[in-house]
C-alpha positions as CSV (number, residue, x, y, z in Angstrom):
1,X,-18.6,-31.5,-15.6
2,X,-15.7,-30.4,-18.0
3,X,-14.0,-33.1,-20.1
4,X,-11.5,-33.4,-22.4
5,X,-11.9,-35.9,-25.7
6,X,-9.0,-36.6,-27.4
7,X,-9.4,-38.4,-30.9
8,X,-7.0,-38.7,-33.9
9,X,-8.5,-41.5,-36.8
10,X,-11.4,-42.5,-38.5
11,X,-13.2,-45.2,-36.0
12,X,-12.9,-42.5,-33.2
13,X,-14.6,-40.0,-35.1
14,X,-17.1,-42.2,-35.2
15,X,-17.8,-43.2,-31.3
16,X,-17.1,-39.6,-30.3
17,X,-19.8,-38.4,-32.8
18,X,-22.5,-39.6,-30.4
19,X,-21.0,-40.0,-26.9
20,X,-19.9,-35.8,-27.9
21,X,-23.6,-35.3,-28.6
22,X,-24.9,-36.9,-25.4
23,X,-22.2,-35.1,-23.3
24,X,-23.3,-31.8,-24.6
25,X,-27.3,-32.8,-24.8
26,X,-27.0,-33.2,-20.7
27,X,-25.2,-29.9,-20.4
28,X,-21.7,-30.9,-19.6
29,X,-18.7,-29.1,-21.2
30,X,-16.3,-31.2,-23.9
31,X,-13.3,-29.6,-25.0
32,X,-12.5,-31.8,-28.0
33,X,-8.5,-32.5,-29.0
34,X,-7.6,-34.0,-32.9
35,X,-4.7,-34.8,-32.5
36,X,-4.6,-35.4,-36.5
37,X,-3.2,-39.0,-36.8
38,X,-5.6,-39.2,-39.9
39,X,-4.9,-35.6,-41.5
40,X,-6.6,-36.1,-45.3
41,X,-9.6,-34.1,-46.2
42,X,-11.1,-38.3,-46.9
43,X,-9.9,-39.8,-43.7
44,X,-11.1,-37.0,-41.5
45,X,-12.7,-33.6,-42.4
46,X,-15.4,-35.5,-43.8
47,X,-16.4,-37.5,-41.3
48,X,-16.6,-34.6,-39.0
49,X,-19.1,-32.6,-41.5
50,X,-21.5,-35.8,-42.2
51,X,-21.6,-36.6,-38.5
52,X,-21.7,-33.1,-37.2
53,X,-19.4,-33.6,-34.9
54,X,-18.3,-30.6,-33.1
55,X,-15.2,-28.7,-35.1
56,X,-12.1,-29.4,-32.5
57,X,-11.3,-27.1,-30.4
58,X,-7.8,-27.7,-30.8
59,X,-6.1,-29.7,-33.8
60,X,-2.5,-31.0,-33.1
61,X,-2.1,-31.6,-36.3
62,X,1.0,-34.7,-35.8
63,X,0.5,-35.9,-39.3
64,X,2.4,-39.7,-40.3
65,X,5.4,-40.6,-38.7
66,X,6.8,-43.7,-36.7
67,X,4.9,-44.7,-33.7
68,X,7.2,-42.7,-31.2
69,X,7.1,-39.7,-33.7
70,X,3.0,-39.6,-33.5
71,X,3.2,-41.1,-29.6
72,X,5.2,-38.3,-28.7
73,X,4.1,-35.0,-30.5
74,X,1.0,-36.0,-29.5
75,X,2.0,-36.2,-25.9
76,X,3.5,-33.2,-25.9
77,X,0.1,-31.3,-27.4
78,X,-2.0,-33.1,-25.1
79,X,-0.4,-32.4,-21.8
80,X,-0.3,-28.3,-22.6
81,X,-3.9,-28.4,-23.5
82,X,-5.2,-30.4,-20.1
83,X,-2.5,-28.1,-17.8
84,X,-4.4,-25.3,-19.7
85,X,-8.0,-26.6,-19.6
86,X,-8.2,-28.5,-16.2
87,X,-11.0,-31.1,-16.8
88,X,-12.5,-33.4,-14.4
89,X,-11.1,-36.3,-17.0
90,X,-10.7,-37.3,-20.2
91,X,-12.0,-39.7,-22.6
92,X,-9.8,-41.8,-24.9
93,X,-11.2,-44.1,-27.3
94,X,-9.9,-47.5,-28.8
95,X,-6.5,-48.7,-29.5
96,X,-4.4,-45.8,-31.7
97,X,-1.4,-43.7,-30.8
98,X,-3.6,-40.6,-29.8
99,X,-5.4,-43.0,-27.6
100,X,-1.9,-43.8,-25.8
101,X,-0.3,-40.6,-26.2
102,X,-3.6,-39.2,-24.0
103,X,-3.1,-42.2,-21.5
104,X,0.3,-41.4,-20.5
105,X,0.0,-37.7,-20.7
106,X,-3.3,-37.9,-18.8
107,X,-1.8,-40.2,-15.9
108,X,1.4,-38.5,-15.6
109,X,-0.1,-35.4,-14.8
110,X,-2.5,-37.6,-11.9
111,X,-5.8,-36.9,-13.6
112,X,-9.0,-39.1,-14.1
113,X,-8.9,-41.5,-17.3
114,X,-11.6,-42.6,-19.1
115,X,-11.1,-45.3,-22.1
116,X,-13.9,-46.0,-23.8
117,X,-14.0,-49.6,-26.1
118,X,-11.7,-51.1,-23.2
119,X,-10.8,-54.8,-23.2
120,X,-10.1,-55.8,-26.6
121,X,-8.1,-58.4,-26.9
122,X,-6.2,-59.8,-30.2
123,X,-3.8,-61.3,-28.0
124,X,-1.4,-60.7,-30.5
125,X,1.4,-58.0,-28.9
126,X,3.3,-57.8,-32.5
127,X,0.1,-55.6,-33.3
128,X,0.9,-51.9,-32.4
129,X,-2.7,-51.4,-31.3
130,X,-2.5,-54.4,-28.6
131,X,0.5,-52.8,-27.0
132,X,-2.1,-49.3,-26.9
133,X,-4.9,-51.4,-25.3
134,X,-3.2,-52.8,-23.0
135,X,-1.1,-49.8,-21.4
136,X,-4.4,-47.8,-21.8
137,X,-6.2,-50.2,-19.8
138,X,-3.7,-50.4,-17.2
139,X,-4.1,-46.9,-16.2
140,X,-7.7,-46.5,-16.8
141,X,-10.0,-45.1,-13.9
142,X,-13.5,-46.3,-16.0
143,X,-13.4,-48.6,-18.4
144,X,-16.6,-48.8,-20.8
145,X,-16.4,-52.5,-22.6
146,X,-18.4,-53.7,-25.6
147,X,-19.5,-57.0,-24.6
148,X,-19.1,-59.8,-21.5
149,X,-16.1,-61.2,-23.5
150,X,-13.7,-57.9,-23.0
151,X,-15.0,-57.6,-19.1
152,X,-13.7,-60.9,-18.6
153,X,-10.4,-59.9,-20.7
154,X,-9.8,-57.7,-18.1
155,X,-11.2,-59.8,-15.3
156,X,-8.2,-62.1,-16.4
157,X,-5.6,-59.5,-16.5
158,X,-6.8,-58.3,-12.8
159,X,-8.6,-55.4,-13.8
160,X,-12.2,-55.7,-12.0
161,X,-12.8,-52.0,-10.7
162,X,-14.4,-49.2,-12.5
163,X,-15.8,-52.0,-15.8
164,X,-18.4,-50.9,-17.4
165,X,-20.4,-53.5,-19.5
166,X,-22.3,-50.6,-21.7
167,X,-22.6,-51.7,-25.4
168,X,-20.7,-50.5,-28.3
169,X,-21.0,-46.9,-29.3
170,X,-20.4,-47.7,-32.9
171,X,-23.6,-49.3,-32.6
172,X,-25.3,-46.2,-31.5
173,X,-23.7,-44.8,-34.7
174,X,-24.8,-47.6,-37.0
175,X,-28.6,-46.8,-35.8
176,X,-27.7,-43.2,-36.2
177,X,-26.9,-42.3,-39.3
178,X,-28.0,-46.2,-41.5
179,X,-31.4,-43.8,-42.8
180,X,-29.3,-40.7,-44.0
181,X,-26.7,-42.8,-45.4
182,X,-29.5,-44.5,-47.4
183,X,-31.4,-41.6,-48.1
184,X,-28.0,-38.9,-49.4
185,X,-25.2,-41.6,-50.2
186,X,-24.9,-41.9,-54.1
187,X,-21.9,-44.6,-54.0
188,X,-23.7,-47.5,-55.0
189,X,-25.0,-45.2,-58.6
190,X,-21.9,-43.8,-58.7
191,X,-19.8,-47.3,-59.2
192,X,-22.9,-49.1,-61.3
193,X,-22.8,-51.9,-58.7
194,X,-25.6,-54.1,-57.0
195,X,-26.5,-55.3,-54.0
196,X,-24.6,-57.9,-53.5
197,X,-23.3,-58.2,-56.9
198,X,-19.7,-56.6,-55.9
199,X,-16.7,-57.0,-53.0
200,X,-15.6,-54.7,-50.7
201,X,-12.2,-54.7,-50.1
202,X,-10.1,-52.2,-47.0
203,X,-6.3,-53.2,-46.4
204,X,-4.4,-50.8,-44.0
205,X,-2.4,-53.1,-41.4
206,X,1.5,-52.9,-42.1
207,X,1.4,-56.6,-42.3
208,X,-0.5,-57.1,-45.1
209,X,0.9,-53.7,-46.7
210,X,4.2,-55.3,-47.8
211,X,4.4,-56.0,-51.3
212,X,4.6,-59.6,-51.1
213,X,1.9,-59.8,-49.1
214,X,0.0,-57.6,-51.0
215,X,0.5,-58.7,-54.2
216,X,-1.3,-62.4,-53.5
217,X,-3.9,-60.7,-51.6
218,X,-5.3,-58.4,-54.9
219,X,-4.9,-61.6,-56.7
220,X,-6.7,-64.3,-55.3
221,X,-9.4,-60.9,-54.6
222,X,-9.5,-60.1,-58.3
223,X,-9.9,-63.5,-59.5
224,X,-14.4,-63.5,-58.1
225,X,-14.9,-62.0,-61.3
226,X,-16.7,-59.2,-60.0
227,X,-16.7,-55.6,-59.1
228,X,-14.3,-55.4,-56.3
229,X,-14.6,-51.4,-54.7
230,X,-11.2,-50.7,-52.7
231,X,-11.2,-47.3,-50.8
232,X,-7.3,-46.8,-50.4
233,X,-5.6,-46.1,-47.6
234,X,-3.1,-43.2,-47.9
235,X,-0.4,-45.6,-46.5
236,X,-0.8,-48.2,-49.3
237,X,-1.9,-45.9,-52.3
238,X,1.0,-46.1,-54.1
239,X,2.0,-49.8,-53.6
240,X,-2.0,-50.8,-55.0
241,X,-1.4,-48.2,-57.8
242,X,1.8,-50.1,-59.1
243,X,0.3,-53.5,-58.2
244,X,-3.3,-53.3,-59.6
245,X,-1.3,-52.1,-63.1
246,X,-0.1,-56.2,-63.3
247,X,-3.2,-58.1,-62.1
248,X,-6.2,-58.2,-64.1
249,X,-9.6,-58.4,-62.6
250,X,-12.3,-55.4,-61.8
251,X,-10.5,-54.3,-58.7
252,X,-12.2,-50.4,-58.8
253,X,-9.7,-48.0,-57.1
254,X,-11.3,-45.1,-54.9
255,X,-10.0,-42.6,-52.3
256,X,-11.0,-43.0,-49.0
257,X,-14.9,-42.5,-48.6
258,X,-16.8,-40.7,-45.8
259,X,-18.8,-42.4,-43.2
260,X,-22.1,-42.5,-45.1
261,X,-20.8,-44.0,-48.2
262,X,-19.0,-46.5,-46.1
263,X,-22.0,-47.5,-44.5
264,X,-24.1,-48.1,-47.9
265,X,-21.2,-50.1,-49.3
266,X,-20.9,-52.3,-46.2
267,X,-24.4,-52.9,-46.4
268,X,-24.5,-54.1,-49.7
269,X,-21.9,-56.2,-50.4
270,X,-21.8,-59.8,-51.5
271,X,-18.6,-60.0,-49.1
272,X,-16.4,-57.5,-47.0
273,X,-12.8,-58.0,-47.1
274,X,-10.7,-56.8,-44.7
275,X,-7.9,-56.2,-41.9
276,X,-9.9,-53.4,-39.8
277,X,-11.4,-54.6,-36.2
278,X,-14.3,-52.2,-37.0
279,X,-15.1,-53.0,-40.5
280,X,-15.3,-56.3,-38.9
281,X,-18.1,-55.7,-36.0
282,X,-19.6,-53.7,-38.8
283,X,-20.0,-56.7,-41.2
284,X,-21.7,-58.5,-38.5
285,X,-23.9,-55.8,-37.2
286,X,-25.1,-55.3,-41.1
287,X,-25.4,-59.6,-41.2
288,X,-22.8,-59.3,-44.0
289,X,-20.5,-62.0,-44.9
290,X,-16.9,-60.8,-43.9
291,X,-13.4,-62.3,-44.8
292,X,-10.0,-60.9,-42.0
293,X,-7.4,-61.3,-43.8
294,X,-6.0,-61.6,-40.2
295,X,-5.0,-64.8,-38.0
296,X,-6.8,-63.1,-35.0
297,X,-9.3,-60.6,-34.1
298,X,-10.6,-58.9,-31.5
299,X,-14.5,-59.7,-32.4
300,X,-14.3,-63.2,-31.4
301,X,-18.3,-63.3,-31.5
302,X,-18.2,-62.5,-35.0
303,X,-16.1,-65.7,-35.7
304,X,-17.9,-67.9,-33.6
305,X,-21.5,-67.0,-34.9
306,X,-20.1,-68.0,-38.4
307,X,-20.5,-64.7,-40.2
308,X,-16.6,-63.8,-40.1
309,X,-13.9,-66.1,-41.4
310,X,-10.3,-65.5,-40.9
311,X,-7.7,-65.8,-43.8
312,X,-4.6,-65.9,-42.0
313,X,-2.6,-67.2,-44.6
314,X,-5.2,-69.1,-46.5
315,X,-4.7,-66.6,-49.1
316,X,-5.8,-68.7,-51.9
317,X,-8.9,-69.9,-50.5
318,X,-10.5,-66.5,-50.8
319,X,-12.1,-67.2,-54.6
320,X,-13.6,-70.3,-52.6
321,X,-15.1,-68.2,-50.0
322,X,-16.0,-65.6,-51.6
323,X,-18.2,-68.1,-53.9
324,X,-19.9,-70.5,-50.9
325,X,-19.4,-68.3,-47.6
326,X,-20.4,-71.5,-44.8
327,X,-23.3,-71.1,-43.5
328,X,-23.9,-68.9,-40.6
329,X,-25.0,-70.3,-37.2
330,X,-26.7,-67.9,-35.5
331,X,-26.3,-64.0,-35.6
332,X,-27.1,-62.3,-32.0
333,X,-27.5,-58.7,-30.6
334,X,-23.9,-59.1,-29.2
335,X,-22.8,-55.4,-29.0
336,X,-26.0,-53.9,-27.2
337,X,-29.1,-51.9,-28.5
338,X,-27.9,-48.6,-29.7
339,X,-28.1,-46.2,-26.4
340,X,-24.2,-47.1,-25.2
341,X,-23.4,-43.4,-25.2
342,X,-26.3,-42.2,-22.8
343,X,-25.2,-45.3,-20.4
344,X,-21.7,-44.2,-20.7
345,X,-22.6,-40.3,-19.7
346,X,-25.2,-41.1,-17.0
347,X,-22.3,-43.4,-15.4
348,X,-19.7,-40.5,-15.8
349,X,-22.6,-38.2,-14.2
350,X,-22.5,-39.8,-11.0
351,X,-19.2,-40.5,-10.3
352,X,-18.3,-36.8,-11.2
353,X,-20.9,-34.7,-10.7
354,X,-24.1,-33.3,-13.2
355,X,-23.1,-30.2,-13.2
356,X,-22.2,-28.0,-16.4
357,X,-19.0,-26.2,-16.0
């Protein structure tokens, strides 16, 4: 079986890591495409060394830009590489532009599509990644869902054929890699902070990256009165810098971490703050308090077992909640037991064939 995997940000890195190894472990042959949405050394090369995920094969290398901008470059790189390669499909993963830009390219040239985290829903279409899900849905041959909740998104939207109900593969991750990060990750020494004596805060969304948006945001996070840790996104480094210079508090800038050090800090924080759909799941899966600064998500189970509140525009409640999270009703083994990837391979396996190329 030869496939092509096209990835381009952090969270993919982070599925493909294991669904690469257990493609490879059964003999099949994975061309891998970056297309190089997330280009820093912190937001990619990293994650690619800790995980040991295999160095791409090609790098497209589409940098920032407008949506169209990355949509399209990355179209254009994509469809040269699969006329060249000729897989038997490819694999697209979540909700970003190189996950549509592989969609279209893929379909337009009548080949197999695989999408992989299929049927999220924030049912929110001013979100850029809703419009991706969607349209990458639509054209998907198999289509490996998380949970019951995004088959039945699908089911909804008339997409029954080819669902997979397999588990998250950031799961599989999670019970990868949670020993090493414990055992080499330094973070924790590194900042003098406690379990659960400090915040963890990620903003990246262009909604909550405007100015006035921001600005209340670090507030109302710097008034808990303790350590708050705030990897930067590239996007908003240089609003935070200006911002953080007029509010006082122990907001703690840092670049971008890798994958380990993510991990640790998620693990042990008092609360995660946030506006990432990953961060979110990962909060949960961790059984640590989390605060989306959001009006929606796409984890609805995280929301309904109590252990993830969202903000909205209750920007000022956040001291509050940070201080007396409610009390969590249940926590449950919603997004499977850690072996999605092998499912997902031994499915692809028998519709296409076991052979290695």
């Amino acid at each position: 079986m030869k496939v092509v995997t096209i990835v381009g940000a952090r969270p993919q890195f982070v599925k493909a890591s294991v669904v690469s190894k257990a493609l490879r472990s059964a003999g099949h042959t994975e061309i891998l495409v970056n297309t190089g949405q997330h280009y820093d050394d912190n937001m990619a090369k990293i994650f690619f060394e800790e995980m040991h995920i295999p160095k791409a094969d090609f790098n497209l290398g589409v940098g920032s830009g407008s949506h169209a901008v990355q949509t399209a470059a990355s179209m254009i790189g994509i469809e040269k590489i699969i006329e060249e390669v000729k897989p038997d499909f490819v694999i697209v993963y979540g909700d970003t532009n190189a996950t549509l830009a592989g969609a279209l390219a893929v379909k337009k040239l009548n080949l197999k599509l695989v999408h992989i985290e299929a049927g999220l829903r924030s049912f929110n279409r001013d979100m850029p990644e809703e419009i991706n899900r969607i349209v990458t849905d639509v054209l998907s041959d198999q289509l490996f869902v998380p949970t019951q909740v995004a088959a039945d998104n699908l089911k909804k939207e008339g997409i029954e054929r080819g669902v997979y109900v397999v588990g998250d593969v950031m799961v599989d991750a999670l019970q990868t890699y949670s020993r090493i990060a414990e055992q080499k990750s330094t973070i924790l020494k590194q900042f003098g902070i406690k379990t659960d004596k400090y915040l963890l805060l990620t903003i990246h969304r262009p909604s909550n990256s405007d100015v006035n948006r921001l600005r209340p945001i670090l507030e109302q996070v710097s008034k808990a009165k303790i350590p708050v840790i705030f990897p930067v996104h590239p996007r908003v480094k240089s609003k935070v810098a200006d911002l953080t210079q007029d509010i006082s508090g122990s907001i703690i800038l840092i670049d971008p971490v890798g994958y380990l050090d993510m991990m640790v800090l998620e693990k042990h924080a008092k609360v995660i703050l946030t506006d990432s759909g990953g961060i979110q799941k990962e909060a949960y899966c961790h059984q640590r308090y989390c605060l989306t600064i959001r009006s929606e998500t796409e984890w609805v189970e995280t929301v309904n077992d109590g252990w993830n509140y969202l903000v909205g525009d209750e920007l000022d409640r956040i001291p509050e909640l940070i201080a007396h999270f409610p009390t969590p009703i249940r926590w449950l083994n919603h997004y499977g037991d850690g072996h999605a990837a092998n499912r997902i391979v031994s499915i692809l396996s028998e519709i296409y064939g076991n052979q290695a190329e």
